[in-house]
N, C-alpha and C positions, 0 to 999 in steps of 0.2 A: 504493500500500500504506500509504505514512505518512497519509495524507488517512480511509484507512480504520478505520486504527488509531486516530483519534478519534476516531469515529462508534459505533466497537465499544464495548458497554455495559459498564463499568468493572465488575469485580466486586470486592468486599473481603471478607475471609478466607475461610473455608472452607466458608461456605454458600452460598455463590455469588450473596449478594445483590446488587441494583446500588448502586454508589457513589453516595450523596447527597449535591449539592452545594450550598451556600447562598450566599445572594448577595443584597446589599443595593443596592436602586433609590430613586435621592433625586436632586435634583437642587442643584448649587452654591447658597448664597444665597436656597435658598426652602427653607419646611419645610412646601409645604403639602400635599404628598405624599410619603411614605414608606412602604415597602414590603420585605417581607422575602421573599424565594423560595429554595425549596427545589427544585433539579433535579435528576430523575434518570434518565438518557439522553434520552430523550424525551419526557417528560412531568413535568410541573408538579405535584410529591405537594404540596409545600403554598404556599402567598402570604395573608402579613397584610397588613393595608392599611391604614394612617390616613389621615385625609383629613379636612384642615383647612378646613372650610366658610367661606367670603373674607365670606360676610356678618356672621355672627355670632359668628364663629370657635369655634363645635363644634367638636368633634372627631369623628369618626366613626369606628369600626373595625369590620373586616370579613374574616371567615379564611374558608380553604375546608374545607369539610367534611369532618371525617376519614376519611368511608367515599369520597370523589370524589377523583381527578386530573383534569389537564387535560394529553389529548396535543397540542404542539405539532409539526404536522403538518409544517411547514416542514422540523424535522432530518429526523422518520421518511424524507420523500420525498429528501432530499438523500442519507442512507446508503443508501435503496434505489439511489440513481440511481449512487452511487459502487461500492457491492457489482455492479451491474449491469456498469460497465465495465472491473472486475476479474473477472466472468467470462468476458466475450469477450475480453480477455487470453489466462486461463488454462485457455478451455475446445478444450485441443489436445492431441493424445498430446506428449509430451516432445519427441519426435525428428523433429517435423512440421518438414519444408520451405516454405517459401514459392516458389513458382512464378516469380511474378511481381513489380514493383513495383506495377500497379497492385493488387492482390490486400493489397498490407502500406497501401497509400493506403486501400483502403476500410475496413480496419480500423482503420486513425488517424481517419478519420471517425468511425466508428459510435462509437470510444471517446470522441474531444471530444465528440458531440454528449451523452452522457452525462453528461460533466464537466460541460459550461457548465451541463445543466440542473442539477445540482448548485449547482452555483454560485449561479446564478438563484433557485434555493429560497431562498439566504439572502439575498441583495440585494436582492431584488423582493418585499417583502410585497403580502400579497392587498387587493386595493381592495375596500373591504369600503362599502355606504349603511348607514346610521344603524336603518332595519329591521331589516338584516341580524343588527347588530351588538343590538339590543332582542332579535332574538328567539333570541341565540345561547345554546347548551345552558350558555356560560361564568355569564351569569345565574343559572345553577339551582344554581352551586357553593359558593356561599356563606352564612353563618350569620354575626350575623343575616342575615335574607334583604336583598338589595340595594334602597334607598329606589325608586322609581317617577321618580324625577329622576335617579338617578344611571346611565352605563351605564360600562363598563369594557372592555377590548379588550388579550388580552397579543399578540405577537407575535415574532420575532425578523427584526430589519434589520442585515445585513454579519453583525457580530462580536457583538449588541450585543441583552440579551433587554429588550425594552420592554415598558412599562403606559404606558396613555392612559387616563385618568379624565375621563371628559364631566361637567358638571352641567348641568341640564336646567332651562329652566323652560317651561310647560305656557303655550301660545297661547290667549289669549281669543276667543273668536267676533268679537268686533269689530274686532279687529287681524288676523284672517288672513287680511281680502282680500289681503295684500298676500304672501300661502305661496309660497313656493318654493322646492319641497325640492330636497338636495341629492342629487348623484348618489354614485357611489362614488368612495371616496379612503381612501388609508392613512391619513390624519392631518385631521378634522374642524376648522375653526375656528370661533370663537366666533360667532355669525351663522346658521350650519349650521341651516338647519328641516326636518323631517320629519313623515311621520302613523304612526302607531301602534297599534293598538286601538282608531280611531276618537277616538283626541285628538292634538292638532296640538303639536309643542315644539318649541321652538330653543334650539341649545346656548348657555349663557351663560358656562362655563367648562372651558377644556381644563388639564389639567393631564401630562403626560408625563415619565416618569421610566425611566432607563435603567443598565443595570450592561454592559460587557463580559462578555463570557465567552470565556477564556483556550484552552479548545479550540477553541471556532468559529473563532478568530481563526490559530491554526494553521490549521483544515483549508482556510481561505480563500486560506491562504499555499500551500498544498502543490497548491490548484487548481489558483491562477495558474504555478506551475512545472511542473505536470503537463500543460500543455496548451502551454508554450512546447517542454517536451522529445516531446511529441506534433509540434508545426507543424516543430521542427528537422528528423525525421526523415520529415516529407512534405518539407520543400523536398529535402532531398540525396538521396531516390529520385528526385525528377523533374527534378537534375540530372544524375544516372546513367542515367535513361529518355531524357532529350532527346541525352544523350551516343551512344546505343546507338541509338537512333534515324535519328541523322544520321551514322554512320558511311561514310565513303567508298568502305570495299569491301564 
């Protein structure tokens, strides 16, 4: 219930709008990414982005459209997968008995396996190739529109909402006997080559910047004990089962 109760979309006063939260992504000792995001339950309403170009030291900025969000799919599926094992909880008349121990066993099942994948939504970001990531709809969210060298990728890993800013530079015909692109992975290194549109690039800089977020970090806490108080009461049915089992009369 507590794990659910932060996934539940925050509303402030009396419109029942959802609560917007903002949150600043930079990392210690560099500045050469900075980012400001705006969340609101599930979805990214705004993110500005400077980004300090290592060759000439531009500046570049970049917001997202006011008419666009961006849903981070990772919460939606984790509150699905939590709401999911609080209904097989609570989809029982009041006064339901339980029969058996094996019968409360399969329901501790069915509800971890809900958990973890909850869990796994936030731990496990998606292994995303460099394609994937050029031809995502996240591209089309921004004004001005995103340079042809730059690619950008938000995600959320554990507690923690990330941006990863590629810089790109664009493969000569001469130099691409030597292509080979990369497969998927969460987090691209500088090396990284792919094709595109019919032109070949390698990343020349990765940049990743990251903030906590104060309720994932709850609901991650409320996982890991919602699954120890699940495994407690499978072991002590199947000491009560093996008890009953082996009874001597």
């Amino acid at each position: 219930q507590e794990a659910s109760h932060r996934f539940a979309l925050p509303t402030s006063g009396s419109g029942g709008a959802v609560k917007q939260e903002n949150f600043v992504l930079s990392t210690s000792g560099t500045d050469q990414v900075k980012s400001v995001m705006t969340l609101q339950g599930d979805a990214l309403c705004q993110a500005d982005v400077n980004l300090k170009m290592p060759r000439n030291n531009q500046l570049l900025h970049f917001a997202f459209r006011e008419d666009k969000q961006w849903k981070l799919q990772q919460i939606q599926d984790a509150r699905n997968h939590v709401n999911q094992a609080i209904y097989l909880l609570m989809n029982r008349d009041a006064n339901y008995q339980f029969k058996t121990g094996l019968e409360v066993l399969k329901l501790m099942d069915a509800v971890m396996l809900q958990l973890s994948r909850a869990r796994n939504r936030l731990t496990t970001p998606a292994t995303l190739t460099l394609p994937e990531i050029a031809s995502s709809g996240l591209t089309k969210m921004f004004t001005p529109v995103l340079p042809p060298d730059i690619l950008v990728n938000f995600y959320i890993n554990l507690n923690k909402l990330c941006l990863t800013v590629y810089q790109l530079h664009m493969m000569q015909p001469s130099t691409t006997k030597n292509f080979k692109p990369a497969g998927g992975s969460v987090l691209h290194n500088p090396g990284a080559m792919f094709e595109f549109g019919s032109q070949r690039y390698e990343v020349s800089h990765v940049h990743k910047v990251e903030c906590v977020v104060p309720w994932l970090n709850d609901a991650l806490v409320f996982f890991t004990v919602s699954l120890q108080l699940c495994q407690q009461l499978k072991d002590k049915i199947s000491v009560f089962s093996s008890y009953w089992n082996y009874r001597p009369y």
